[in-house]
N, C-alpha and C positions, 0 to 999 in steps of 0.2 A: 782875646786873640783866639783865631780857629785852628782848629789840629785837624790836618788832613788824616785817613786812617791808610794807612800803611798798606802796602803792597800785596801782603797777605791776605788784610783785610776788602782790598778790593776786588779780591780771584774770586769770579763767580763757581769756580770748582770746591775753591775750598770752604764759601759758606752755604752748600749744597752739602757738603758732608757735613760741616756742624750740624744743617737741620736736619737732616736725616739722624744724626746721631743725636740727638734731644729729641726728636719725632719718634723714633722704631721702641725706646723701651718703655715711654709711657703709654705706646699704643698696645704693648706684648704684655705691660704690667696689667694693663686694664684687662685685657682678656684672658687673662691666665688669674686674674682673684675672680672673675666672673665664672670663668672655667670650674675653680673653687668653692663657688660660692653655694653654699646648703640650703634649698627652698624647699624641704621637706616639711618645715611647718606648714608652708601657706600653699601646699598643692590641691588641696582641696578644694581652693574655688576655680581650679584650670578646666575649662569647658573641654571636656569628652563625649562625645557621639557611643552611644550603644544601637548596634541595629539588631534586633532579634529577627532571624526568618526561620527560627524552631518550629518543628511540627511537632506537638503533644505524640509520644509511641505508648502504645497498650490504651488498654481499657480499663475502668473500676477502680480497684484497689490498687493495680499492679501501673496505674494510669502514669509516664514518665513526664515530668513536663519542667524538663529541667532547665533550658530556656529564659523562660519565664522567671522560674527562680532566681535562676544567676542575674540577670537583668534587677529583678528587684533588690536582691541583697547587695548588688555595686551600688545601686543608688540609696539605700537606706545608711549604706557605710558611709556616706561622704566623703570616702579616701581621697576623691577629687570629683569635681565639680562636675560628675555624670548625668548625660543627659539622656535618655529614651527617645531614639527617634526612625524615620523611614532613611534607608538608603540613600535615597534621592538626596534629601535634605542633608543626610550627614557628610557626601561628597564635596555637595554645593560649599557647605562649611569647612571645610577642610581645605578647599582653595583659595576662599577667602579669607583664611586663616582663623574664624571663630571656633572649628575645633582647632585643639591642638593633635588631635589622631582622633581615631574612629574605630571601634573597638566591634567587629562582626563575628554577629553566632551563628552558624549556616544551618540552613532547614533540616539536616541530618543527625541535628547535635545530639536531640534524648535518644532517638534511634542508638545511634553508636553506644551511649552509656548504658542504654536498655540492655543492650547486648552482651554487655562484657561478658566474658566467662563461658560465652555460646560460641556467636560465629565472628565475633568482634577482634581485631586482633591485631589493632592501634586505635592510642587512643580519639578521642573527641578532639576536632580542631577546631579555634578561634583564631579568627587571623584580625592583626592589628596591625592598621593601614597608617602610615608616618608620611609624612610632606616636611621634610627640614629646609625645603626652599623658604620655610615661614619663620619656623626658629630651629636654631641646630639644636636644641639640649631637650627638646620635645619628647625627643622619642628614647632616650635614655631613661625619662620619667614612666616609659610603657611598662619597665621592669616590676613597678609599681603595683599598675595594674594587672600586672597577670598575676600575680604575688595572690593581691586581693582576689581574683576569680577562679585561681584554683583553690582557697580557703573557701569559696562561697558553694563550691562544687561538693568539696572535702566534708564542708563543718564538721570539723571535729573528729573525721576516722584517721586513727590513728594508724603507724606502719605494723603496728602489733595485731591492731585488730585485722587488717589484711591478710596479713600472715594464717593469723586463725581463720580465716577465711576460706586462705587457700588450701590450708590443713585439712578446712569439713567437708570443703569443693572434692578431696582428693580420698579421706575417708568414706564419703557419697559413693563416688564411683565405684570405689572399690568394694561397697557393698551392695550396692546394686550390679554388680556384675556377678560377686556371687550369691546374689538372692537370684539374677537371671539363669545361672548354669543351674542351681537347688529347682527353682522353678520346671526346669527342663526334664530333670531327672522326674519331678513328682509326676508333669503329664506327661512320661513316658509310664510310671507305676500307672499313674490313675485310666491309662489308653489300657494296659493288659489289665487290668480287675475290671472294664469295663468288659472287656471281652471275654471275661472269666466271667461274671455273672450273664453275659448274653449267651454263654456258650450253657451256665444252668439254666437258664428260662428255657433254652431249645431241648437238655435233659429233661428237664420236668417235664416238659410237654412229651415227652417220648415215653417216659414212665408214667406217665397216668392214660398214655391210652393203652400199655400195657395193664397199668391196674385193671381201666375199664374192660379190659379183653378176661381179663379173669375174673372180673366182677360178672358181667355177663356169660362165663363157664359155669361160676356158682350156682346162679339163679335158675342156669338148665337142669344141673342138678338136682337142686334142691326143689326145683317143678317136677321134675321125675319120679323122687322121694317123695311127693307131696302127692301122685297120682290116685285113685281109688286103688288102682291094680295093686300099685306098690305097697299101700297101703294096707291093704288085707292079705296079702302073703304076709306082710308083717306079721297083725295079729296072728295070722294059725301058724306062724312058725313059734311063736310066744306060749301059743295056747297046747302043742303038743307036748306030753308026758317028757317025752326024751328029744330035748331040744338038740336038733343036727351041733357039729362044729362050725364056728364062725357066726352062726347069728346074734352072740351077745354083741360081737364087733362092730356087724351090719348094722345095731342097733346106735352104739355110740356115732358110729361114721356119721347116719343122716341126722342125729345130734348134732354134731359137730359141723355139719355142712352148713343146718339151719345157724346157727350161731356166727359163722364164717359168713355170711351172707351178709349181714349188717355191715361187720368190719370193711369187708373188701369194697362198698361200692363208697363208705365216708372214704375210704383209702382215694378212690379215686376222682371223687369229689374235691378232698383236699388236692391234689396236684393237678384237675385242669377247671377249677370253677374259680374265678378271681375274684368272687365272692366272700370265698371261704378264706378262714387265716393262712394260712401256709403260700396258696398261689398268691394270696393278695400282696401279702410278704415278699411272697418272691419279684412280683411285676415291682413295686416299691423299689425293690432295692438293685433290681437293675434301671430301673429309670432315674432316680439319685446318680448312681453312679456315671451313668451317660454325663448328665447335670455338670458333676465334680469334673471329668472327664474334657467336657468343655468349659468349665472355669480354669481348670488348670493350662489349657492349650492357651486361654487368652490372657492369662499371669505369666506365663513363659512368654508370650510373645509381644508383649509389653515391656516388660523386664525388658527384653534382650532388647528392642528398639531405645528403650533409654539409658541403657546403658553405650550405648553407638554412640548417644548423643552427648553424653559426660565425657568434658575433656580428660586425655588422658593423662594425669600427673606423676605416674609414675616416673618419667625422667626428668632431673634434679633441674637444667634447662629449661623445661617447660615449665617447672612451679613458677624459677623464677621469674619469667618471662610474665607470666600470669602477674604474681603478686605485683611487679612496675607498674604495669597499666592498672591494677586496681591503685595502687597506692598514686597514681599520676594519671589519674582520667584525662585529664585534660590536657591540651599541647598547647601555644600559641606557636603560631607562622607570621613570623612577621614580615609583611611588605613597605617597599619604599617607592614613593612615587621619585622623591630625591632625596639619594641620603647624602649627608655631610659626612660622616664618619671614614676616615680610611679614604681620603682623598677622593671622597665620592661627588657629584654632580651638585649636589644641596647646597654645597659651601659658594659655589659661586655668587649667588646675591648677595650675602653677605661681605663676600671680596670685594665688588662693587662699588656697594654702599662704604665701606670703610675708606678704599680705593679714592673715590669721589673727593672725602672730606681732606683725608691725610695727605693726597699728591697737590693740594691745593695749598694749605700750609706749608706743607716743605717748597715747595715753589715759593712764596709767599717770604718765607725767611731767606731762601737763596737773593732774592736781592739784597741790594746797598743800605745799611743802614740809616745811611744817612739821609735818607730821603724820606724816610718815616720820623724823625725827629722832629719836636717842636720847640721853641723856646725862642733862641737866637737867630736860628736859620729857618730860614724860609721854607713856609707850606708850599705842599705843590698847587697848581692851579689846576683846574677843573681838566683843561685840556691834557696836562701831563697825568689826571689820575686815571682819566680815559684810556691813554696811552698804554698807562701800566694796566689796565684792567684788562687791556684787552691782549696785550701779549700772556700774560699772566693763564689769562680762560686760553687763549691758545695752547701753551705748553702746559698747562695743567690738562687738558682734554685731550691731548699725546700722550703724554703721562699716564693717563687713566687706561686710554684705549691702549696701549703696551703692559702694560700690568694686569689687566680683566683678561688681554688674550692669552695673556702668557699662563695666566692661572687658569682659564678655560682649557686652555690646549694639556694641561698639568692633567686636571681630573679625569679618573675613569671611572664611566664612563662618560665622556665630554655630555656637558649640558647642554639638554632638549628641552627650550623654552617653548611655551607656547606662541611667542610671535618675539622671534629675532630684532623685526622694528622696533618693537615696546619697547624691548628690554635698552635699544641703542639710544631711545630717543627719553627716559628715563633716566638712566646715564650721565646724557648731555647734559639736560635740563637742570640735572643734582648738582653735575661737577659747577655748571653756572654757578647757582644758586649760594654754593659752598664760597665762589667766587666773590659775589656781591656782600655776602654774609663778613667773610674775612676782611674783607678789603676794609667793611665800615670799624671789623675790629684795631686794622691796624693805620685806619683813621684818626681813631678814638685816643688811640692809649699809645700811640709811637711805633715802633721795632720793638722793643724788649716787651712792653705792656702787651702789646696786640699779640707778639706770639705767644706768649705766656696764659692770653686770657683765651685766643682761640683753642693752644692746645686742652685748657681747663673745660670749654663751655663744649670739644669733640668729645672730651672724654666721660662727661657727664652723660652727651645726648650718647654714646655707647652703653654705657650702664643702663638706661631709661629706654633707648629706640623699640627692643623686643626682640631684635634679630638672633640676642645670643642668649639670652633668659627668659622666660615668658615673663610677662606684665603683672602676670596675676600673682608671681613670686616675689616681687620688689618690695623693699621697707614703702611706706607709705608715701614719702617725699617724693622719691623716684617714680613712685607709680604716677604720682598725679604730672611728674616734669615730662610722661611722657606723651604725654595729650598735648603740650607746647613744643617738642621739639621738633624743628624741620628731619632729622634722621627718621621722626616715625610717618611722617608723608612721603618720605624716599622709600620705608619701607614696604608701605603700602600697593606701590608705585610699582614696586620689584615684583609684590605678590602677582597683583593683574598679571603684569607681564610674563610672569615664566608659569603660573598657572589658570589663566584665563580668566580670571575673576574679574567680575563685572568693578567697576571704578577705576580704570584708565585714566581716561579723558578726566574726570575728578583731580585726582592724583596729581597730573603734568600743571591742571592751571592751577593749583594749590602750590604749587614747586614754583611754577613761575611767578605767582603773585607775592611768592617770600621775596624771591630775587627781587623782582620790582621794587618792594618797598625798603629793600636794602639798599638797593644801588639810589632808589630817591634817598634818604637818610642820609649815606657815602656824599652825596651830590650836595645836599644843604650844610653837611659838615663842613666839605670843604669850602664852601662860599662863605660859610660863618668863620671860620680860619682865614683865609686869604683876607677879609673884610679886616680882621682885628687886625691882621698885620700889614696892611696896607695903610690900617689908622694909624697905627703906630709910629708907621714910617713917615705919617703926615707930621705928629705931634713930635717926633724926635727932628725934623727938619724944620719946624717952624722955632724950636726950641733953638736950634742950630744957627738960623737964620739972624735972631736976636741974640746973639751972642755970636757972631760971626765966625761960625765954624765948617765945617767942610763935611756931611755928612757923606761917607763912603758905603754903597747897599753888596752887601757880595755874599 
């Protein structure tokens, strides 16, 4: 005997909130242990773009080329699956979802670092570029990366050794500013001894032509003295009995003249022949001193220019200002092409994609149970699965398009796809597809089977599709379930569409050739069903026939 199901049980109201309410929290549990879920072991193999467009700064020894460096020490770390490439290519990748971000060092980077401590005064920036239209948890893994590239910058300087850094930065100065003022003072001595010895070279030279003036007074003298005249009044003042007074005198004096003659012309020899020791001496040691004179003008005035240029550390602000940017050379600036984060533009494809599957199930369980039942009662026919299928994709494709808008119109700043069509006809094609897909589930396996095994096989292809974990995180199973799931051709499908990436047209006939071979499968189901029970109904009426009974079909 059949039991009709009860008035409650036939309110399309009230089994629209059952499904909903068996739908919403395995959909919230699944995203929230995903949310959860720790893929810090297996990040490493997640494809990262590095673009260096570093210019090497200096020369020689002092050569910066830090660049370069960083670039190779991310890749040697394998913290994650870094890759060395051009711009171009790393964008390209980034839309089509093979990177997952794209990590840029701009052509200023060793400049900046070269500088620190001069005229530098923030520090070096990397900017890492995110696209969560691809997967939302991408760019939360960037934290990762910058981790790793300011260690690669750092290796190993410590906050302490900074510090002392900034200590000898600031002891420097201050000694070279006062080895500049000492400097100052010495070429202000060494300018007046300069000019105290120029002022003796101009003496000497005044005194020896005084010498010479009296050297050649002598020699008239002592020519005079030396005359025949003078000469023989000599003797006969010598030679008389009673020599006058004063002649012994006359005699010593041209003694003394002839004697004085020698001295007085070495006298002046010495002070104007630069031959002799004294003048030679003396030219020396004013032209030294010129010498000193002008080394000390260009030690003072060196000094003083470099000290200008040693930052000033004397106030306690400016050490510490200093000592951050050493101790954090590095910044990251991060951009978003879409973020998901904060109700940001990124989340929509993902809304979408979930949107697609789940308003199709909960549609799906809102009908009558009893029409997915098999056993006693009657399968449907071909034409009545038609029927349902097709209001079913109606109100599921409302469904979808009321929920995508409503969460499009939610985010700020509203999503800028790259082709609105894409995105609509993407969409369509999934919520189909999700259509054919369920329908054959709840073919298969009744009302309870079929919802039970579509909500299991949505929540698997959410774990697996990519949109909320990257692939390259997943236990192994899932990784490989995600190359079979229809969610990861929807996702593909989303990428194209909101970021240009080449495989569209790919994408939609892979979507629709799922559907197709669902809704054939859906179709041979049901003919294999309606067949068994139409034999059945043969064999219980011929059974009936020979035993004269009254088979009733209802």
């Amino acid at each position: 005997m059949k039991t009709e199901p009860s008035r409650v049980q036939r309110s399309r109201i009230f089994r629209l909130i059952l499904a909903v309410l068996v739908t919403a929290p395995l959909a919230f549990s699944a995203v929230y242990m995903w949310v959860m879920w720790d893929p810090t072991k297996l990040v490493n193999q997640m494809p990262v773009a590095i673009v260096n467009q570093d210019q090497p700064f200096g020369s020689g020894d002092d050569r910066v080329s830090a660049g370069a460096e960083v670039t190779k020490n991310l890749v040697d770390s394998q913290a994650l699956g870094f890759e060395a490439t051009d711009e171009r290519t790393a964008m390209a990748g980034l839309a089509s979802g093979h990177y997952y971000f794209v990590i840029k060092i701009p052509k200023e980077f060793s400049t900046t670092l070269g500088l620190i401590g001069k005229s530098t005064a923030a520090p070096a920036l990397i900017t890492v570029v995110y696209n969560d239209n691809n997967t939302i948890k991408a760019s939360q893994i960037g934290d990762v990366a910058m981790s790793r590239i300011n260690a690669a910058v750092l290796e190993g300087v410590s906050s302490s050794a900074v510090g002392k850094m900034v200590d000898g930065v600031d002891k420097l100065g201050s000694g070279l500013k006062r080895a500049a003022d000492g400097s100052g003072q010495l070429a202000d001595g060494t300018h007046q001894l300069a000019d105290g010895m120029r002022q003796l070279q101009a003496g000497t030279d005044q005194l020896g032509d005084g010498a010479r003036q009296v050297a050649d007074g002598i020699e008239q003298l002592v020519g005079w003295a030396n005359s025949p005249p003078m000469i023989a009044l000599v003797q006969q003042l010598k030679a008389m009995p009673i020599q006058p007074p004063g002649v012994k005198e006359l005699v010593d004096l041209l003694d003394g003249l002839q004697r004085l003659q020698a001295g007085s012309r070495e006298i002046a020899n010495q002070l104007l022949d630069p031959n002799k020791e004294y003048r030679g001496g003396v030219n020396k040691l004013t032209d030294g001193m010129a010498l000193a004179d002008d080394g000390a003008t260009q030690l003072a005035t060196g000094l003083g220019d470099g000290a200008k240029q040693v930052p000033d550390l004397s106030d306690k602000q400016t050490r510490d200002s200093l000592a951050k940017l050493l101790a954090t050379p590095v910044k990251g600036d991060a951009k978003f092409i879409a973020r998901a984060q904060f109700a940001g533009p990124g989340a929509e494809p993902l809304m979408l994609e979930l949107a697609s599957l789940l308003a199709v199930i909960v549609v799906f369980m809102s009908f009558r149970a009893r029409r997915y039942l098999t056993g006693n009662h009657e399968p449907l026919t071909v034409r009545q699965v038609l029927q349902r299928a097709r209001a079913v994709s109606l109100i599921s494709l409302v469904s979808v398009g009321v929920i995508g808008s409503a969460i499009w119109l939610s985010l700020t700043p509203h999503p800028n796809p790259h082709s609105y069509l894409a995105v609509v006809a993407v969409t369509t094609v999934a919520t189909l597809m999700n259509v054919a897909l369920t329908s054959v589930l709840f073919t298969l396996f009744g009302y309870a089977g079929g919802a039970l095994t579509a909500l299991s096989w949505g929540m698997l292809q959410l774990f697996a599709f990519g949109g909320v974990w990257m692939v390259e995180t997943l236990p192994a199973p899932l990784r490989w379930l995600h190359y079979v799931t229809p969610m990861s051709v929807v996702r593909d499908g989303m990428i194209s569409a909101f970021n240009g990436a080449p495989g569209l047209v790919i994408s939609l006939v892979a979507i629709a050739a799922i559907a197709g071979a669902a809704a054939a499968i859906n179709l041979v189901a049901v003919r294999k069903a309606r067949s068994r029970y139409e034999s059945r109904l043969t064999e219980l009426a011929t059974d009936g026939t020979a035993r004269g009974e009254v088979i009733v079909v209802g």
